[in-house]
N, C-alpha and C positions, 0 to 999 in steps of 0.2 A: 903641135898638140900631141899629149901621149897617143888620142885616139888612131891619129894620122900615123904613127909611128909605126903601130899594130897594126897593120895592111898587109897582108900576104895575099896578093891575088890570086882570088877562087879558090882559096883553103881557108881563110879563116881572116875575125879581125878582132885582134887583141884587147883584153879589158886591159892595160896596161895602167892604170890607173885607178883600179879595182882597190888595191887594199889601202890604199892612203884615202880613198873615197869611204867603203864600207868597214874596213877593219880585216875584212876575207881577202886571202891572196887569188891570185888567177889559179884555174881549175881547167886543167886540158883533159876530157873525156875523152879516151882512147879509143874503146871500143867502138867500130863502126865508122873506125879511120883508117883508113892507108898506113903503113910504115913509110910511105914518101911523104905522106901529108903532115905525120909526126916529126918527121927529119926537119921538115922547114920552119915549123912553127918552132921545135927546140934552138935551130939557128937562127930565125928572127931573134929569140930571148938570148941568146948565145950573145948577138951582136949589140944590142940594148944594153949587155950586163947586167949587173946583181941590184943596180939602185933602186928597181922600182919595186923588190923586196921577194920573198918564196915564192916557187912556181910548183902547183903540184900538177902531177900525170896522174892520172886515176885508170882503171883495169886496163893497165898495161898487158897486151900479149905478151907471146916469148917476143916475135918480131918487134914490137913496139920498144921493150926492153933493150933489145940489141943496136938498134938504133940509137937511144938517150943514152945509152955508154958508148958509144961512139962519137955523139957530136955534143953531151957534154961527161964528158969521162969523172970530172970530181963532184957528179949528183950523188946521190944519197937512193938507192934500188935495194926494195925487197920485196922478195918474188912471191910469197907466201901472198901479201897482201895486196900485189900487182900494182905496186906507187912507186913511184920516183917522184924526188924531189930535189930542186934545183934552186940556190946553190943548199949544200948538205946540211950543216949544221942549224940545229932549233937552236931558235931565240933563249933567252930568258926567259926562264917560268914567272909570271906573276899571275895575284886571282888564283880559285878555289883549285879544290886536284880533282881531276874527273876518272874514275874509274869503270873500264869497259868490260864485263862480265860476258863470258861465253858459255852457250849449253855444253856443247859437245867441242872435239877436235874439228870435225866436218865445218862448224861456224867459224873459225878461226881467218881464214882470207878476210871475211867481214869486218872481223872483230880489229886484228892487226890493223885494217884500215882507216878505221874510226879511233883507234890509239895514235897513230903514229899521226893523225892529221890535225886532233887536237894537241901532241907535242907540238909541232909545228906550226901550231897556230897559239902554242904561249901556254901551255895550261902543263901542270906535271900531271901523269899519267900511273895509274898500275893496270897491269890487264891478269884477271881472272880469267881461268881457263880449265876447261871439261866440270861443270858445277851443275848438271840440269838435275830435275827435278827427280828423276830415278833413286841420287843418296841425297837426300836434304842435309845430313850430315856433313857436306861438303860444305853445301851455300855457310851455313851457321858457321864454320869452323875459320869463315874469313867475315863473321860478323863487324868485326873491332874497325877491317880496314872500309866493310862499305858504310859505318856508321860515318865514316871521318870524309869521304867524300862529299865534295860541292854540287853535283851531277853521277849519274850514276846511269851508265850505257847498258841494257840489255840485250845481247846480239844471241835470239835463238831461232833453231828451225822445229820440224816434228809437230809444236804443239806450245800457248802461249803461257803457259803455267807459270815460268820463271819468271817473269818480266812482275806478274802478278805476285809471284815468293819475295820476292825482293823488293817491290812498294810496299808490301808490307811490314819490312821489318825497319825502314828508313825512312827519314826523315827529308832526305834531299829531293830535289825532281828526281824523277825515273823516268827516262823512255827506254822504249821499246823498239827493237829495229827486226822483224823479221828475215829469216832468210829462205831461200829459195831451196831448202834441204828435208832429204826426210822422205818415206815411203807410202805406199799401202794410203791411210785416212789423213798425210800431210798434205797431199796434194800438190806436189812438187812448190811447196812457201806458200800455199794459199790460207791452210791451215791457222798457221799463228797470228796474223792479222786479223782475221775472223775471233779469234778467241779473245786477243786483245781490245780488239774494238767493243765486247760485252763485258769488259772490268768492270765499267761502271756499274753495270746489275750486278755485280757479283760481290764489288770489295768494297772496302771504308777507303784505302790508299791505291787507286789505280793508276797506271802509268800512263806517258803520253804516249800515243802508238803512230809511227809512220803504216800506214795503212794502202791495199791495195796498188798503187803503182809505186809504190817506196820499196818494196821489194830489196834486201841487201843495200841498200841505199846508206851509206854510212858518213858518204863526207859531207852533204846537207847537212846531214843530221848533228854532225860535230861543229858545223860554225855555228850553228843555232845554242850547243849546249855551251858552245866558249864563251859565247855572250852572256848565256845565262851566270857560269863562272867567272865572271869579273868581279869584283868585289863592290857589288849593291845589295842594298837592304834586302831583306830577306824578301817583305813585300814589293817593293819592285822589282825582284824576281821571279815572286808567281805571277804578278802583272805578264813580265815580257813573256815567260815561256805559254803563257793562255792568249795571248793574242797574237803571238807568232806559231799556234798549234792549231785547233778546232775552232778558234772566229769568236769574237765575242758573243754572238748569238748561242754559244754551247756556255757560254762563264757561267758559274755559278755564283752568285752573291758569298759574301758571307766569309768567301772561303779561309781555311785556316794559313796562318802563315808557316812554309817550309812544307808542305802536303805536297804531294805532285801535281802534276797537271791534269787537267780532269779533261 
C-alpha cells in the first residue's frame, strides 16, 4: 500500500497517495523540522520517484534548502518564497488563471508562495506586486488583468484595506491571506485579519478572509482557490468556496452568482 510505502520511522508518514486521492499534491512543512528530518523524507520521495506526482516543501530555511539541492538536485527552489518543488516542471495549465496581488515588496515571500503553488498545482498564474492602498492608481492601472481572473489572491500586511479595494472592483472570489508584516497599529499580522473579518459591515463585495491562525498561510489557501478554478458553473463555485470558507451556518441565501465569498 502507498500508505506503507511512506513510513519513515520517527519522522514522518507520507500521504503518498494524497493527490491521486484529493487532487492536492503532498505538502512537507519545513519549519519546525530538522534538516536531517528533511534529508529523509526527500530521500524516501527520491527512492519512490516521480509516479506518485509534485511534492512540495514549504518555508524552507536556508538549511532546509541546502539539503533538497543536495538529495534532489533537479527540484525546482526559490528562496524568496522558501518552496521547493519536486520533480521541477508544472503540469499543464487547465481551468481559470488565478491571480496573486501583493501590498507591498515586505509581502512578497507570501505572495511568490501562493503563485508558484497554484502553478504547480495546474492553474496559470500572474502575480501583482507593491499595489497597496497608499496609490490606488496602481490597483486600477492593472484593472483589465484582475477583471480576467478566475480567483483573485490578496496577500497584504499593515492593514486590510486591499483585499477590501479589490472585491470591490471584481467580479471573481477574492480572498484574503494576511501577513504577519507591518508596525506601530499592524500588530505584528494581527491587524489585517481583524479588518478583514469586518468587510462584511463595511462592503457590498467582501472577501473571503483566512483569519486568526492563517497568518501567511498561503498553500492552503491555494488548493482551495484551485479548486475553486477549475472550470464549474459559476454557481457551484460560490457554492464550493462558501462551504469550504465560514460553514454554512455564515451562507447567505440568495446570494449573487460570481460575488465573493461572504
Amino acid at each position: 500500500m502507498a500508505e506503507a510505502a511512506g513510513h519513515i520511522a520517527g519522522v514522518a508518514e507520507l500521504d503518498l497517495g494524497r493527490e491521486a486521492r484529493t487532487g492536492y499534491p503532498e505538502a512537507v512543512y519545513c519549519e519546525g523540522k530538522s534538516a536531517a528530518q528533511v534529508r529523509a523524507i526527500a530521500a524516501a520521495l527520491r527512492e519512490r520517484g516521480v509516479a506518485d506526482g509534485v511534492t512540495l516543501f514549504t518555508r524552507c530555511g536556508d538549511d532546509h534548502r541546502a539539503v533538497l539541492r543536495e538529495v534532489l538536485p533537479d527540484a525546482a527552489v526559490d528562496d524568496v518564497a522558501r518552496l521547493v518543488v519536486w520533480p521541477a516542471g508544472p503540469p499543464d495549465t487547465t481551468g481559470g488563471g488565478v491571480v496573486v496581488v501583493c501590498a507591498g515588496t515586505s509581502d512578497l515571500p507570501v505572495a511568490r508562495e501562493a503563485m508558484l503553488t497554484a502553478r504547480h498545482l495546474g492553474r496559470s498564474t500572474e502575480l501583482v506586486v507593491d499595489v497597496g492602498v497608499a496609490g490606488l492608481h496602481r490597483v486600477l492601472a492593472r484593472l483589465d488583468l484582475l477583471r480576467s481572473a478566475r480567483v483573485v489572491v490578496v496577500v497584504a500586511g499593515m492593514d486590510g484595506a486591499l483585499a477590501s479595494v479589490v472585491a470591490g472592483l471584481v467580479s471573481a472570489p477574492v480572498v484574503a491571506v494576511p501577513t504577519s508584516v507591518g508596525y506601530g497599529a499592524a500588530f505584528e499580522g494581527l491587524a489585517p485579519p481583524a479588518a478583514t473579518s469586518r468587510c462584511g459591515e463595511q462592503c457590498e463585495s467582501d472577501p473571503e478572509h483566512r483569519n486568526g491562525d492563517s497568518l501567511d498561510r498561503s498553500v492552503g489557501v491555494e488548493q482551495r482557490r484551485v479548486l475553486a478554478g477549475r472550470d464549474v458553473g459559476v454557481v457551484e463555485l460560490g457554492d464550493q468556496v462558501q462551504d469550504h470558507g465560514r460553514g454554512r451556518d455564515d451562507r447567505r441565501d440568495g446570494g449573487e452568482p460570481g460575488r465573493t465569498a461572504r
